[in-house]
C-alpha positions in Angstrom: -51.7 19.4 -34.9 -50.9 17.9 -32.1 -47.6 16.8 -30.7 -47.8 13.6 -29.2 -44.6 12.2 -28.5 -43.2 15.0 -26.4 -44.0 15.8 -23.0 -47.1 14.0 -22.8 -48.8 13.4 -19.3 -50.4 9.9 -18.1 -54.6 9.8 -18.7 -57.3 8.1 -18.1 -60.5 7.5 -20.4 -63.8 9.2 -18.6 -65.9 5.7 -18.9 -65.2 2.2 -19.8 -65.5 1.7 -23.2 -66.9 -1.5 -25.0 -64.1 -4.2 -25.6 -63.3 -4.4 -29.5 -61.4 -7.9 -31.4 -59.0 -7.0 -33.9 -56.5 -9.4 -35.8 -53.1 -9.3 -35.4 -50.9 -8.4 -37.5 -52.4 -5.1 -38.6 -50.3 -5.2 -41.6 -49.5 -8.0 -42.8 -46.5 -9.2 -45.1 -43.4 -7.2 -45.2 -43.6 -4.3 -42.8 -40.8 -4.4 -40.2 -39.7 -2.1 -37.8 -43.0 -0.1 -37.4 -42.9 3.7 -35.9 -46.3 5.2 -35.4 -47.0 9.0 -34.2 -50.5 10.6 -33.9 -51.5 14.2 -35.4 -55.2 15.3 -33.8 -56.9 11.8 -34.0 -55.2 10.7 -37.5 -52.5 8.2 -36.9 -49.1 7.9 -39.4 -46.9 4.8 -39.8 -43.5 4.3 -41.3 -41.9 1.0 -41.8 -38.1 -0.3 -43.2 -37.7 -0.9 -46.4 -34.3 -2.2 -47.4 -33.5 -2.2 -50.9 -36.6 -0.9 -52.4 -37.3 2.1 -54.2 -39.2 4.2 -53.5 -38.4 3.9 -49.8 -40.2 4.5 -46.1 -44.1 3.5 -47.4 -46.0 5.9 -45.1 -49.7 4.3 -43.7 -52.5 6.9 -42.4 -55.3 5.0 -40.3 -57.8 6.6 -37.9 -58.3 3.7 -35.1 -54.9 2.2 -35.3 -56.3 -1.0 -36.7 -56.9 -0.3 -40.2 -54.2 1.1 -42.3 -54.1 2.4 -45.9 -50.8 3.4 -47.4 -50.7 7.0 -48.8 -47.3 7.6 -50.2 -43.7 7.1 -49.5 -41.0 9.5 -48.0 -38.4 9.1 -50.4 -39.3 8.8 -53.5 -36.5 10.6 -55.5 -32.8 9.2 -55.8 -31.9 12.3 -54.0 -33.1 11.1 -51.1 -32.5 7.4 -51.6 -29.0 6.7 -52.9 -28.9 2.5 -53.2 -26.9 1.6 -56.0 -24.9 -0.8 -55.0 -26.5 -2.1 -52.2 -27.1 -5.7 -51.7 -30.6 -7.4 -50.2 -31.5 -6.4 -46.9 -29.0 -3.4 -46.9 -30.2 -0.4 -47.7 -33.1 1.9 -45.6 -33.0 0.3 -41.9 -35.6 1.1 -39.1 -37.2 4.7 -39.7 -39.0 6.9 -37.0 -41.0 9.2 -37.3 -42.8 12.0 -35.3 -44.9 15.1 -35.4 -43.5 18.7 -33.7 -45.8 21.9 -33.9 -47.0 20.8 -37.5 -44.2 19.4 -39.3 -43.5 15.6 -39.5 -40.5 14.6 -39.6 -38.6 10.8 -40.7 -35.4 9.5 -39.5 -33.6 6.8 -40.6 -30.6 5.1 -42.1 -28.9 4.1 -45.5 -27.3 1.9 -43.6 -24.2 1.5 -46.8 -24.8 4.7 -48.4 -24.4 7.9 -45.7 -25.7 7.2 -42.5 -28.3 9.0 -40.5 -30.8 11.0 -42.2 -34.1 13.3 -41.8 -36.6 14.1 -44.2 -39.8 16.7 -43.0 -42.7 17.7 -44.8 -46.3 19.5 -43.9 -48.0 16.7 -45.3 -47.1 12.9 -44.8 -49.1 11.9 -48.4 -47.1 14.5 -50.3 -43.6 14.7 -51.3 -40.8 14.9 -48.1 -38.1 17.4 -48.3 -34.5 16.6 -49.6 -32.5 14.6 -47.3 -30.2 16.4 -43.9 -27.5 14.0 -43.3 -26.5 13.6 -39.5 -22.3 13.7 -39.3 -20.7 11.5 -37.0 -17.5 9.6 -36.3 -19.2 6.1 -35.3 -21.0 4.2 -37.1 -24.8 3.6 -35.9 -28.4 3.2 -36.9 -31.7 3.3 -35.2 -32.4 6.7 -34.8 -35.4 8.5 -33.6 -36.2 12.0 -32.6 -37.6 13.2 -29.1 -38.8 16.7 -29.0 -39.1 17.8 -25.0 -41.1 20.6 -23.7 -38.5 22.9 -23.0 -37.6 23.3 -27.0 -34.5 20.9 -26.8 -34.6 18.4 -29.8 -32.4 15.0 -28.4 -31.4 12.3 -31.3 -31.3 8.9 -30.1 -30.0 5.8 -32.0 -28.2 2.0 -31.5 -24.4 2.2 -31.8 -21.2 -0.2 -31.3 -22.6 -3.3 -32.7 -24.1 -6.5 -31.4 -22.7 -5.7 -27.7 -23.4 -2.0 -28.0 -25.9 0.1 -26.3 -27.7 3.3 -27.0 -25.8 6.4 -27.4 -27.7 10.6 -27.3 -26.6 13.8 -28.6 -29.1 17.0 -29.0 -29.3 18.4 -32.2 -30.2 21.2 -34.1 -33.0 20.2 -36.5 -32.3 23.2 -38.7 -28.9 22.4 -39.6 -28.3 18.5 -38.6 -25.8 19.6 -36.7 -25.2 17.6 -33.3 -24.1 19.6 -29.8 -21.3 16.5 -29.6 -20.3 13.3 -30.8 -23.1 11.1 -29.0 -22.8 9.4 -26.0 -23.8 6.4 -24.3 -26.6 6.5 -22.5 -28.4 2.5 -21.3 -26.4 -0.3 -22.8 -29.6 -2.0 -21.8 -30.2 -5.2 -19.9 -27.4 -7.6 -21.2 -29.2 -8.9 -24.6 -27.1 -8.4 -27.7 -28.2 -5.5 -30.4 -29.7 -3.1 -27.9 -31.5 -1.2 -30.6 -34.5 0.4 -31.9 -34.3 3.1 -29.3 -37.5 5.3 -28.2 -37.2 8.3 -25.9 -40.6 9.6 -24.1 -41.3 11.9 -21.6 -44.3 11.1 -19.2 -45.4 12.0 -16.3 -42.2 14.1 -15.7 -40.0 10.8 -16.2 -37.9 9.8 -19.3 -38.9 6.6 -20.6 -36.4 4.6 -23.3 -37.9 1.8 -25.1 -35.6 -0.6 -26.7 -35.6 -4.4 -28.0 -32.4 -6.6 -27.3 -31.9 -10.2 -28.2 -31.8 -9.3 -31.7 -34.7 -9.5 -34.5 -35.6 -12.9 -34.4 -37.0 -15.3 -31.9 -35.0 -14.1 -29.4 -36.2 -10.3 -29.5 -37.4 -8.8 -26.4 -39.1 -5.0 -25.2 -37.0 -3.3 -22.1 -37.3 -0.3 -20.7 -35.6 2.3 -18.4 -36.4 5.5 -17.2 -34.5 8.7 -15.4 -35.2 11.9 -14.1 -33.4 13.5 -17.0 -32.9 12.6 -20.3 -29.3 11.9 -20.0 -30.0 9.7 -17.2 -28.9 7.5 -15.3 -31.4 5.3 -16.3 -33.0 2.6 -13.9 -34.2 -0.2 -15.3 -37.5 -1.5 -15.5 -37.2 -4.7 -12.3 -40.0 -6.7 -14.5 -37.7 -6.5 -18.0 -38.9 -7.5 -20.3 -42.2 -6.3 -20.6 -42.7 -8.3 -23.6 -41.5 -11.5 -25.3 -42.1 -14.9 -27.2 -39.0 -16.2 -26.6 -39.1 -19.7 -25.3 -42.4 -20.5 -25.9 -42.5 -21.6 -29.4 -46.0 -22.9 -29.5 -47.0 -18.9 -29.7 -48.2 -18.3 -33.4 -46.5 -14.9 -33.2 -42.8 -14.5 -32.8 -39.8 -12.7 -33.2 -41.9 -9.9 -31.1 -40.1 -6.3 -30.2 -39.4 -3.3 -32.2 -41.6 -1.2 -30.7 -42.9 3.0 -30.6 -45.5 3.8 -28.2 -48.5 5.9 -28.7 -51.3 7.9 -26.8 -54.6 8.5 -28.0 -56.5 11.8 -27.9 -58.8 10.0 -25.6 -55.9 9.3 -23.3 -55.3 5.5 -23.9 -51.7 4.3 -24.8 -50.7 1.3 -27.4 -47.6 0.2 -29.3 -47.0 -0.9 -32.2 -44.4 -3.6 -33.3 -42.6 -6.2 -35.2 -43.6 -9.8 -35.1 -43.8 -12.9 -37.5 -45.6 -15.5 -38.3 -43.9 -18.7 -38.9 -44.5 -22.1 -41.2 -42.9 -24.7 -39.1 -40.3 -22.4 -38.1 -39.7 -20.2 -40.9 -41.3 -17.1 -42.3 -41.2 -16.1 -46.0 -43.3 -13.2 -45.6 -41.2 -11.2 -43.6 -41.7 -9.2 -40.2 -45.4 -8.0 -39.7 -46.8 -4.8 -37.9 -48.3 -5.8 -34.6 -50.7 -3.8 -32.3 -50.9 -3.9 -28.5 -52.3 -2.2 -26.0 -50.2 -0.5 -23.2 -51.3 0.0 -19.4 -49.0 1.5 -16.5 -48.3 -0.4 -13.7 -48.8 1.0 -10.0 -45.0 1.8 -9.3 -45.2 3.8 -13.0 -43.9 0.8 -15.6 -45.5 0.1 -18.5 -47.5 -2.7 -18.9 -47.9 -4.4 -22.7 -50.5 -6.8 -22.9 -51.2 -7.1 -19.0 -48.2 -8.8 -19.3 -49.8 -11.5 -21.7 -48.4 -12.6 -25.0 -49.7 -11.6 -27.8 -52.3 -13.5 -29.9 -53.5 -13.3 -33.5 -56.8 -12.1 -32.0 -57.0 -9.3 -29.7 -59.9 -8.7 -27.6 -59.1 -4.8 -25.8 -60.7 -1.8 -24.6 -59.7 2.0 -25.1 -59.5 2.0 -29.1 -60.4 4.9 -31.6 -64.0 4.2 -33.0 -63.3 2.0 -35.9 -62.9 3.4 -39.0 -62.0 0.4 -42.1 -60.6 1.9 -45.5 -62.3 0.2 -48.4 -60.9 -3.1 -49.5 -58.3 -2.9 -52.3 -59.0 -4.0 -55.5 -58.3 -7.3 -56.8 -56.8 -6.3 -60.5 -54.9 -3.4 -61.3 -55.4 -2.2 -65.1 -52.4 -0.6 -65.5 -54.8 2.2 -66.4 -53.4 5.3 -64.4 -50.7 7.6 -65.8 -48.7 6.4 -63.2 -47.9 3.2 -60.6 -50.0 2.5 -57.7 -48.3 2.7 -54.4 -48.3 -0.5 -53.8 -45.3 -0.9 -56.4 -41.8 -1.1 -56.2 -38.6 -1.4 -58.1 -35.0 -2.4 -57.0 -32.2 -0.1 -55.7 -34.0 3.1 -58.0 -37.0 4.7 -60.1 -35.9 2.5 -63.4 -37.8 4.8 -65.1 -36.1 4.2 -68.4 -37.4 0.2 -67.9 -41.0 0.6 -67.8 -44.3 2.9 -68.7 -47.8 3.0 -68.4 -48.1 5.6 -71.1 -46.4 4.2 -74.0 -49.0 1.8 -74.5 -52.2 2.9 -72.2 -53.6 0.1 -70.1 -50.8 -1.6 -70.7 -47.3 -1.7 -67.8 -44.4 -1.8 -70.3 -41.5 -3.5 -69.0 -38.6 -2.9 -71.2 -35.9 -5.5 -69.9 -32.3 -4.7 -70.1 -29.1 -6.9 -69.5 -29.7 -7.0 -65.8 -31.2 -9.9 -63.9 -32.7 -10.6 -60.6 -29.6 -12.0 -60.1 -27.6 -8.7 -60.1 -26.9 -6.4 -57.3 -28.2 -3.7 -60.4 -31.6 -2.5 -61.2 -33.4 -4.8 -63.6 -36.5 -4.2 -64.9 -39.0 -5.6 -62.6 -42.1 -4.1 -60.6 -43.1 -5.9 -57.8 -45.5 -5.7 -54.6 -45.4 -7.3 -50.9 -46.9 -10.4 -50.5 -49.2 -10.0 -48.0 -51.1 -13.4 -47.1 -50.1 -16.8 -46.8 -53.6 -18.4 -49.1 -53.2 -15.9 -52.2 -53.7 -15.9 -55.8 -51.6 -13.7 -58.3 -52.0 -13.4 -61.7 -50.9 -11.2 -64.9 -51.1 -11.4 -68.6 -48.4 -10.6 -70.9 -47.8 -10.0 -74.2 -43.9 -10.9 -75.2 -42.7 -12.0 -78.3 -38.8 -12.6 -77.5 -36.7 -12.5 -81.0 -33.3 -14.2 -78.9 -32.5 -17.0 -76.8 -32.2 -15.6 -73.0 -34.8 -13.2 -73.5 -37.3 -13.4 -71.0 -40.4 -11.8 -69.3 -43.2 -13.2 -67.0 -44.6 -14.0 -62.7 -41.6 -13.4 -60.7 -41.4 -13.9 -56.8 -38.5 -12.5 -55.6 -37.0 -13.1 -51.8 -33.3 -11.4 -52.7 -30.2 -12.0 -55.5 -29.8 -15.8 -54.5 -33.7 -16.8 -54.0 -36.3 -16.5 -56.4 -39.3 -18.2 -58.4 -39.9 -17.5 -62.0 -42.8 -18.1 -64.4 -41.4 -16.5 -67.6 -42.3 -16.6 -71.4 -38.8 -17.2 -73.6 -38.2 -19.1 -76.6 -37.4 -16.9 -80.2 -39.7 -18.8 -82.7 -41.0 -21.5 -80.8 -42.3 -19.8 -77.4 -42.4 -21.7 -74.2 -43.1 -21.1 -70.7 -40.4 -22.1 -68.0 -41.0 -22.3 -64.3 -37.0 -21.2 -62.7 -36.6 -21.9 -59.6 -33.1 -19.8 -57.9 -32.5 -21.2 -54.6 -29.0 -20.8 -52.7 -28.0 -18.8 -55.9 -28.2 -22.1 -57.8 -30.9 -21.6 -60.9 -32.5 -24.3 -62.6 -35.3 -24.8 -65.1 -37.5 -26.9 -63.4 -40.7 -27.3 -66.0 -41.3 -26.1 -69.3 -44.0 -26.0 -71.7 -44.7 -25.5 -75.0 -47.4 -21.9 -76.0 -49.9 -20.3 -78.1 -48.9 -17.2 -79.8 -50.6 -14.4 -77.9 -51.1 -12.4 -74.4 -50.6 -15.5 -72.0 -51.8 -15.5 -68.5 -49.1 -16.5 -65.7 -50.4 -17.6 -62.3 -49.2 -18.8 -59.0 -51.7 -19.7 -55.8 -49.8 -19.3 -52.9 -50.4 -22.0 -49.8 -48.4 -21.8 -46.3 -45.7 -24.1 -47.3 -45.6 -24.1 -51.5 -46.6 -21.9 -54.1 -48.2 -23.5 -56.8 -47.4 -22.0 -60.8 -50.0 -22.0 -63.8 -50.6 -20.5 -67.4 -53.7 -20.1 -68.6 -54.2 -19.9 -72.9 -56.2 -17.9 -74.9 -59.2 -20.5 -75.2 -59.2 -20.3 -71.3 -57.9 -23.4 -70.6 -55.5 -23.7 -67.4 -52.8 -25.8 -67.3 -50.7 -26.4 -63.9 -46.7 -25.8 -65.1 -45.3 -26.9 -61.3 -44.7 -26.2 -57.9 -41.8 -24.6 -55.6 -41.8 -24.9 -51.6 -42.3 -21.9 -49.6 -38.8 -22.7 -47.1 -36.1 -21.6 -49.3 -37.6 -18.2 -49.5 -37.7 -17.8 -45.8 -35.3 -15.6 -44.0 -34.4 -18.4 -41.3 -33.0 -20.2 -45.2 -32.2 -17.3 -47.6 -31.4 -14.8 -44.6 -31.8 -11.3 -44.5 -34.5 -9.1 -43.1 -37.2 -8.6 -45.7 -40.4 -10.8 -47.3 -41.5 -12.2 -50.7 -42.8 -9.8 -53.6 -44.6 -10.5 -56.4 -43.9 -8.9 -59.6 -43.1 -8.5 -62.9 -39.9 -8.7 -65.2 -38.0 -8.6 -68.2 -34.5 -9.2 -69.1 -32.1 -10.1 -71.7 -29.8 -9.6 -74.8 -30.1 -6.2 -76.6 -32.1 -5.3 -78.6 -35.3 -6.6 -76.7 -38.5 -6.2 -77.6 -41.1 -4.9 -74.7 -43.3 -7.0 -72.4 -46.7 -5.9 -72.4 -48.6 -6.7 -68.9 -52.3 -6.1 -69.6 -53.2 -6.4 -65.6 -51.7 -7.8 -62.5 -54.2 -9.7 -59.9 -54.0 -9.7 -56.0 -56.5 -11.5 -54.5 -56.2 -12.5 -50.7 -57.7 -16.5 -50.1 -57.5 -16.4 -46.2 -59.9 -13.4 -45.0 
């Protein structure tokens, strides 16, 4: 394997390759705070991911355009302690990198321990148990940078909004650090000079970091230094990229970044961005692509210092190499979750099964509610596109008032859509809409006994609910705007799922889900 984001030296490509249009973002929905490594000419990305469980989805893609998630780094509660944690706490910003055949993750449970590392042979496969970083200050951030003389340095964001970006080495076998860490840029002036990147190129150290904080006010800087504790000269032309002030862009919020270099010598980065509805995004922070030249004085360049667009037309990209499309419907018909699916602050593995009934997703709902800073019983997937249709039938036969099961779509504890089945006797469908942690039943209707199918089409600024009855007959229940479920109204740093759920008094009967549709309306 080969390590890329050590000492890596400047290269050229032999020939001038074809130019190549790809869409930005590269992965759409929820994927903030990208970090991207290379190992021979495969490519591994990790993103944040908050309160979810399992945590750190890991993405394998061959031409840094298309990407296809293969597993998850933490994936037990050993690794992923989040009880307690509130929405958009939880796993902040991971890197992660490659070193003489072992990758390894870095991040932060940013309520629950601090800095952490995870390593494994095999980024699809199961990551090791956890090596917690000790420390007197508080911090997040971190990333690893591996130079060519066997010295290992850990770099992260620490004292705040008006900090800066403080180093230590440290012993990778142990966790151990040589020292308390110690400032090393406080960057350009911008608050939250995070998301720090060391690389070592040419013979210089580069550090990457965004300021202005994560919204439309993020930027890219960059120093460099003769040595890795500097000091560090910044870059004259900071920053190298941002949307700020120029709101007619359809991508904002830009920064976040980890560079990479491809085996054919071209560099890109990969990044945070959003997209938003008349100034708000309910989708959450996207992974952008750019591509990444070096100036004449020994900068880097992002874009040839041109924003970025939602199509990219470039040159120097890995031969393409598309995964096939996803499917539209799962069938619940594996022995165990696809990993597209998620559950809230743990496994829940007492609160659902695809085995007790085969084909079916179980949910069996407990006293807990999307509501709760707990772990109800729900099972839920990013949205990824604005124009999208999700569907799922279920099979529910509540026995008590309060009892409920159905379509949820879920934005944290105080905003939240509902399509459930309730009603002991005479069942009903209610559309619940939870916005500014007021809830309120905003249509109900009477239904069949039977599976029932629950339904929302998704548009830019609404999301529109349905059921469907046994005779196939589709009847519109009502609608709930897209706004309230933005981050700019409901705060916080992640997106909208879609899921499943079930929840009520004891004892409850299960909620059957015979399939769950995803089916994209804008490609």
């Amino acid at each position: 394997m080969a390590m890329v984001m050590g000492a890596i030296m400047l290269a050229g490509c032999a020939s001038v390759p074809s130019p190549k249009e790809y869409r930005n973002p590269v992965l759409t929905g929820f994927h903030a705070d990208p970090s991207v490594c290379r190992s021979g000419s495969d490519y591994y990305l990790v993103t944040s991911s908050f309160e979810y469980f399992p945590g750190v989805p890991v993405y394998h893609s061959r031409d840094l355009v298309h990407w296809r998630q293969v597993g998850h780094a933490l994936t037990r509660e050993s690794q992923l302690p989040l009880k307690g944690q509130k929405a958009s706490k939880g796993i902040f910003a991971p890197t992660i990198r490659c070193h003489a055949g072992t990758f390894y993750m870095i991040t932060s449970n940013i309520d629950n321990g601090g800095d952490f590392y995870v390593t494994t042979k095999d980024p699809a496969g199961e990551w090791s148990e956890p090596t917690w970083i000790k420390q007197k200050e508080w911090s997040m951030d971190p990333s690893l940078f591996f130079d060519d003389d066997g010295k290992v340095y850990y770099t992260r964001h620490g004292g705040g909004r008006n900090g800066g970006v403080y180093q230590a080495e440290i012993d990778l076998a142990t966790g151990k650090l040589s020292e308390e860490p110690r400032l090393i840029w406080s960057g350009t002036g911008g608050i939250w000079p995070e998301g720090p990147h060391l690389y070592k190129v040419g013979g210089t150290y580069y550090l990457l970091i965004s300021e202005g904080g994560t919204s439309y006010g993020h930027m890219l800087t960059v120093a460099r230094s003769k040595s890795p504790w500097g000091p560090f000269e910044a870059n004259p032309a900071n920053p190298i990229l941002t949307h700020k002030s120029q709101p007619e862009l359809p991508l904002q919020a830009v920064g976040h970044a980890d560079l990479v270099q491809t085996d054919a010598g071209t560099w890109w980065t990969v990044l945070l961005g959003i997209r938003p509805v008349a100034r708000n995004h309910h989708i959450g922070r996207e992974t952008l692509l750019a591509p990444v030249t070096w100036d004449a004085n020994g900068w880097p360049v992002v874009n040839g210092n041109q924003p970025l667009q939602l199509s990219m037309t470039v040159t120097g990209l890995p031969a393409s190499s598309p995964w096939p499309r996803e499917r539209v419907r799962d069938d619940f018909d594996a022995t165990r979750l696809g990993l597209q699916w998620v559950h809230l602050r743990g496994p829940a593995t007492a609160l659902w099964s695809v085995t007790e009934r085969p084909g079916m997703l179980r949910l069996k709902g407990s006293v807990h509610t999307l509501n709760d800073v707990a772990t109800p019983a729900f099972v839920a997937r990013r949205q990824e596109h604005f124009r999208v249709r999700a569907a799922t039938e279920v099979t529910f036969d509540p026995t008590a008032e309060g009892q409920v099961a159905g379509l949820v779509l879920r934005q944290n504890e105080e905003n939240h859509y509902e399509l459930r089945v309730t009603g002991a006797g005479a069942r009903r469908v209610e559309l619940v809409t939870r916005v500014g942690g007021v809830t309120k039943i905003v249509a109900t209707q009477t239904i069949e006994a039977g599976p029932t199918t629950l339904q929302v089409e998704a548009f830019e600024d609404r999301y529109e609910f349905s059921v469907r009855s046994r005779a196939g007959t589709t009847r519109a229940v009502g609608s709930a705007p897209t706004q309230p479920m933005s981050s700019e109204k409901a705060g916080g740093f992640t997106g909208v799922y879609f899921g499943m759920y079930a929840s009520g008094p004891q004892p409850m009967p299960p909620a059957d889900f015979a399939w769950f549709d995803y089916e994209p309306l804008d490609e």
